[in-house]
N, C-alpha and C positions, 0 to 999 in steps of 0.2 A: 539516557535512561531516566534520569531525573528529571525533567522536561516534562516523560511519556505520560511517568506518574502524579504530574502538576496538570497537565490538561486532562488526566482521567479525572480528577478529584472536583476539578474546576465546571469539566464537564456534568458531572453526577450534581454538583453543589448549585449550579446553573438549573436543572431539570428540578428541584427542588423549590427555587426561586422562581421560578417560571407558575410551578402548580399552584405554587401557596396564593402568588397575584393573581394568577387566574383565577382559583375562587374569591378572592376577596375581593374583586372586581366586579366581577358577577354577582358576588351577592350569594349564591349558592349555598342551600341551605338545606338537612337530607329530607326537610319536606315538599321539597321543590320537584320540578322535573317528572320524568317520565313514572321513576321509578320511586314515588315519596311515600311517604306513612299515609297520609290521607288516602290515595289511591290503594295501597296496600292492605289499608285498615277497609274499605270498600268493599274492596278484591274478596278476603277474609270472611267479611258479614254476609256475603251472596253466596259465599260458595257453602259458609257453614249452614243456611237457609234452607241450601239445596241438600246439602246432608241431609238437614233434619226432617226433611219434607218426603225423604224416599226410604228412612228408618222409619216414619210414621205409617207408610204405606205395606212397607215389610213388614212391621207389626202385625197389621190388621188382615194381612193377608196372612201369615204366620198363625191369627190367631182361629180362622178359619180352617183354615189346613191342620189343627192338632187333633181335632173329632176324627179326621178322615184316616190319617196317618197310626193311629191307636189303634180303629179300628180293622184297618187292614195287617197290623200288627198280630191286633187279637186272632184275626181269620189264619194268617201262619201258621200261630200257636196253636189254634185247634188242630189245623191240619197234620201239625208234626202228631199231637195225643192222638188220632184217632188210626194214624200209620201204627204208631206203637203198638193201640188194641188189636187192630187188624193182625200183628207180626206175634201177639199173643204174649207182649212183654209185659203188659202192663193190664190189670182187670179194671171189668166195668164202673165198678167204687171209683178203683184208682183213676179213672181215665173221665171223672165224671167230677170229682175232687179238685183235678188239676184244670180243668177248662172254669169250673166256679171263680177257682182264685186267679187265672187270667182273666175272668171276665172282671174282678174284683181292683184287681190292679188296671187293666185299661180303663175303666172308668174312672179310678183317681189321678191314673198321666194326666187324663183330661183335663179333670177338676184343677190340678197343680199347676200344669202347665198352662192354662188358659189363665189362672190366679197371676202367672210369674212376669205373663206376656201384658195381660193387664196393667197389671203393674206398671211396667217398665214404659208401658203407654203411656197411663198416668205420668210418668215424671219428665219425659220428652215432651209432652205438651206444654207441662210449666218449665221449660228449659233446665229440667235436673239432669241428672245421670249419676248413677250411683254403680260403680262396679263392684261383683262382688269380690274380697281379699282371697279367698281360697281359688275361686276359679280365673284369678289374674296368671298370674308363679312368673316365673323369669323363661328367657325363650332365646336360642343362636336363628337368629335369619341369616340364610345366604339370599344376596338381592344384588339391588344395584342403592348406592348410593355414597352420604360423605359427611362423616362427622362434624367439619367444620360449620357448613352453613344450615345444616338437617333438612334441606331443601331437595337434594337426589342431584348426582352427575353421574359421568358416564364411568364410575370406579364401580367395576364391579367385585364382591366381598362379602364378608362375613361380618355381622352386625351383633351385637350381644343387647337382649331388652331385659331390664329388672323392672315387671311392670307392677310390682309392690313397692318400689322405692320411686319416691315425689320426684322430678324435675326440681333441678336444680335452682332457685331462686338467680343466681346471675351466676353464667358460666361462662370464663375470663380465659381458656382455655380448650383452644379445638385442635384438629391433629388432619394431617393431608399427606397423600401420598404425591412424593414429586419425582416426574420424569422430566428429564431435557434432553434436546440433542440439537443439533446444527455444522456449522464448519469449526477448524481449528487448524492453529497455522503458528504461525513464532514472527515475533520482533528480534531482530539478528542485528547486533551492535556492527556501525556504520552501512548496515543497509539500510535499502527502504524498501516497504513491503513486498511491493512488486517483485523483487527480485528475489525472493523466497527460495531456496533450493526444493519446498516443497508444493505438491500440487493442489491448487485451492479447492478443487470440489472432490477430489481424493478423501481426503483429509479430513478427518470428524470428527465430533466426541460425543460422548452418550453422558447422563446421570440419571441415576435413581436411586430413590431412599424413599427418609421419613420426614414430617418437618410439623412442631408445633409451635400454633401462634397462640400469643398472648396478649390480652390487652392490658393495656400500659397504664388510662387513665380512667378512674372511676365514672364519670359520668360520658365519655364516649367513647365509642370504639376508633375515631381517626388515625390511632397512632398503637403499633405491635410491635412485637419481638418476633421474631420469626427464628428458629432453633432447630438443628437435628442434627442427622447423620446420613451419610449421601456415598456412594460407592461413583467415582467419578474415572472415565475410560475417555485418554485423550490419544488420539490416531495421528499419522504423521505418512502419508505416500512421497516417498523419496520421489525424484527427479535424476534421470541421466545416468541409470545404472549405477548409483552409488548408495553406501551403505555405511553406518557407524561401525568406527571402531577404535576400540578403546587401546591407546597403545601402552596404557603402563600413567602416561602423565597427564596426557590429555584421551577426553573425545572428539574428532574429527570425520570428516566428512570425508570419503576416499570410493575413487573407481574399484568396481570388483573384478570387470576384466572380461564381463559375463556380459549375454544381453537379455536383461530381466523382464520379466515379465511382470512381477509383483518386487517392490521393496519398500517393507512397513516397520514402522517401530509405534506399539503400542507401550502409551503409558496409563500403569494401572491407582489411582488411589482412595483414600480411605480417609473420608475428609470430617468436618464437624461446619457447617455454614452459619452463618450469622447475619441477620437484617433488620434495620429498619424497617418496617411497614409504614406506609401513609396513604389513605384514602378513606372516602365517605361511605358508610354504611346505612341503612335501615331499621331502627329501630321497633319491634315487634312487642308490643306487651298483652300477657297471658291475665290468667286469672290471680293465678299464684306464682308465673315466673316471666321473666321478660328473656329474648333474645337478640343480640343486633344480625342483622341479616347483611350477606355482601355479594347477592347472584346479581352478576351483568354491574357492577361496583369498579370503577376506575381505581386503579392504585399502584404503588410504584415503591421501589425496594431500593436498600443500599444499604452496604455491608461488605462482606467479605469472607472467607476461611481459611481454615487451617487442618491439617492431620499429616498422614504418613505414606510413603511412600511403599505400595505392595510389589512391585516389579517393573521390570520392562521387558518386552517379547518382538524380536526381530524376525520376519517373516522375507526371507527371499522365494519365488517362482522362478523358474526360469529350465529352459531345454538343454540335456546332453545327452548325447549319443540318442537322439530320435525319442525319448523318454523326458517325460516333465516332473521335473524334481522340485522338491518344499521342502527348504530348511529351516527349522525353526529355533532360533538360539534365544533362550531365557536369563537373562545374565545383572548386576548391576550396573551397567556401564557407563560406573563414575555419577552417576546420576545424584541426585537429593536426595538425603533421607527424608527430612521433613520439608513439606510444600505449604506454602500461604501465599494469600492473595486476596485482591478487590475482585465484587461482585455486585453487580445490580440487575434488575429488573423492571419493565412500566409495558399495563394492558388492562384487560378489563377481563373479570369474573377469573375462572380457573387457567385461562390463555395468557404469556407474557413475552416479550422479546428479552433474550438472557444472554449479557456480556457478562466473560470472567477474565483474569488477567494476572497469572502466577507472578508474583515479587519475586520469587527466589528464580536462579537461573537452571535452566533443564539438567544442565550438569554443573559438577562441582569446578573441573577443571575442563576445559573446552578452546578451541585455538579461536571461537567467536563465541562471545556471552550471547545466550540468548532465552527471551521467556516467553510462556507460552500461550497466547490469547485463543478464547473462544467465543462466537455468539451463534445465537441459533432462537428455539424455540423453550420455553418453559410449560409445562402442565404441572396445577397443583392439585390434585384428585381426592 
């Protein structure tokens, strides 16, 4: 056991050593490459260009269109005053009053709105913009997108905008939703994997949670914290019609007598993760704030968790008397209260390859120790 936990550690500490020479040999620097500032800052000038180039266009078509639009306004509102006289609701004064001060007001929309459009012309030519505070307020979008890099993924959510309050000058903290899933299996004292009593592609685990990263060092983002809270479901498809059972001293692994169709033991917990971050980001600077950027960003995690034990749920299938029975027994059996463990990750952007690897043993007392590893896939959204 101590060994398994010498070559994870050694392994993880390796994949570290490896990355750090590999950029320092290279040379690698985040203005380099595909994805560097220079190019980025390019990217940025062209496309704000084209912004600005199809607002100037909207304008001036906009500023044409407010004659037309008024006055076909205006024609409405006459038509409503002249239904009224016609229906006798309203007399000839009245109905001669009211189309004055329509005709009175459409022509200052005009005047105002052409002044407002102008304007606005005006300061998009000399690269201003000026919004105004009253008709900013604050707004909930539902869309697609991801607070960490403000760049859009495929999370789709609820977004909250304070568009009165400034952008934050350096924001050292962003927040991701994470999903994992893949296989899971167990390291069984004096076995070796192969010989697993359980079935390898049966066998899976799920997580999902929350997870905020932080950046560590003032002047670059290379190096995070990675924090949250994660609801983690580890699966187990028995082999050979057998099933746990807990006899009082131990848990053991024993024939049911039955020939099954299904036999699972889910384990359910409730964990708090913890990671290193390491990888090279993009550095993005605003007028008044800067952000580091990490879309399509290599990086690599190590760490580990801890939390609590919510259950375990034994699931038999199987046929009697021509009829297909499922019993589902929810029990603790014998199991951990509390679970800890090594965890790492290494990919690029929101995609990662995700090993974890429980310290503690599945059960407390058990006729073989055993714990319980998973890898699979990571999304950080």
């Amino acid at each position: 056991m101590n060994r398994l936990i010498l070559y994870f550690a050694l392994a993880a500490t390796g994949l570290c050593m490896q990355c750090t020479n590999a950029q320092e040999s290279n040379k690698t620097t985040p203005t380099e490459g595909v994805f560097s500032t220079e190019k980025y800052a390019k990217d940025e000038q062209k496309f704000e260009a084209e912004l600005k180039k199809n607002r100037i266009a909207n304008l001036k078509k906009e500023i044409q269109e407010i004659p037309v639009n008024e006055k076909y306004k205006l024609t409405i509102e006459v038509e409503r005053i002249n239904d009224l006289l016609s229906k006798g609701k309203i007399t000839e004064e009245e109905a001669k009053s009211q189309k004055e001060k329509a005709a009175r007001n459409a022509a200052l929309n005009i005047d105002s709105k052409t002044l407002i459009a102008e304007n606005q012309l005006s300061l998009l030519e000399r690269d201003e913009y000026y919004p105004l505070k009253y008709d900013r307020g604050s707004y909930v979008e539902l869309g697609f997108g991801n607070a960490y890099d403000e760049g859009g993924s495929a999370l789709f959510g609820l977004h909250y905008h304070n568009a009165n309050k400034k952008p934050k000058f350096d924001k050292r903290t962003y927040s991701d939703i994470v999903i994992a899933f893949g296989f899971n299996n167990t390291i069984r004292e004096g076995e070796s994997f192969g010989k697993s009593p359980y079935q390898f592609l049966g066998s899976t685990f799920a997580e999902f949670g929350f997870a905020f990263r932080t950046r560590l060092l003032k002047k670059t983002n290379h190096a995070r914290l990675v924090y949250g809270l994660s609801l983690q479901f580890n699966k187990l498809e028995i082999k050979d019609n057998k099933h746990f059972v807990d006899t009082g001293d131990q848990t053991v692994l024993e024939d049911t007598g039955l020939n099954l169709k299904t036999s699972r033991m889910r384990f359910d917990y409730l964990v708090v993760p913890l990671h290193l971050e390491f990888g090279p980001s993009t550095k993005v600077e605003h007028k008044d704030y800067f952000r580091y950027k990490t879309n399509n960003k290599f990086k690599y995690g190590i760490g580990g968790y801890a939390g609590v034990n919510l259950g375990l749920t034994e699931t038999l299938r199987y046929k009697f008397d021509g009829q297909n029975i499922t019993d589902k027994t929810k029990q603790n059996f014998n199991s951990s209260k509390f679970i800890y463990g090594l965890s790492a990750y290494i990919g690029v952007g929101s995609l990662s390859f995700y090993i974890k690897y429980d310290l503690n043993p599945m059960f407390q007392n058990a006729d073989k120790k055993q714990h319980n590893i998973s890898f699979g896939y990571r999304f950080d959204l």
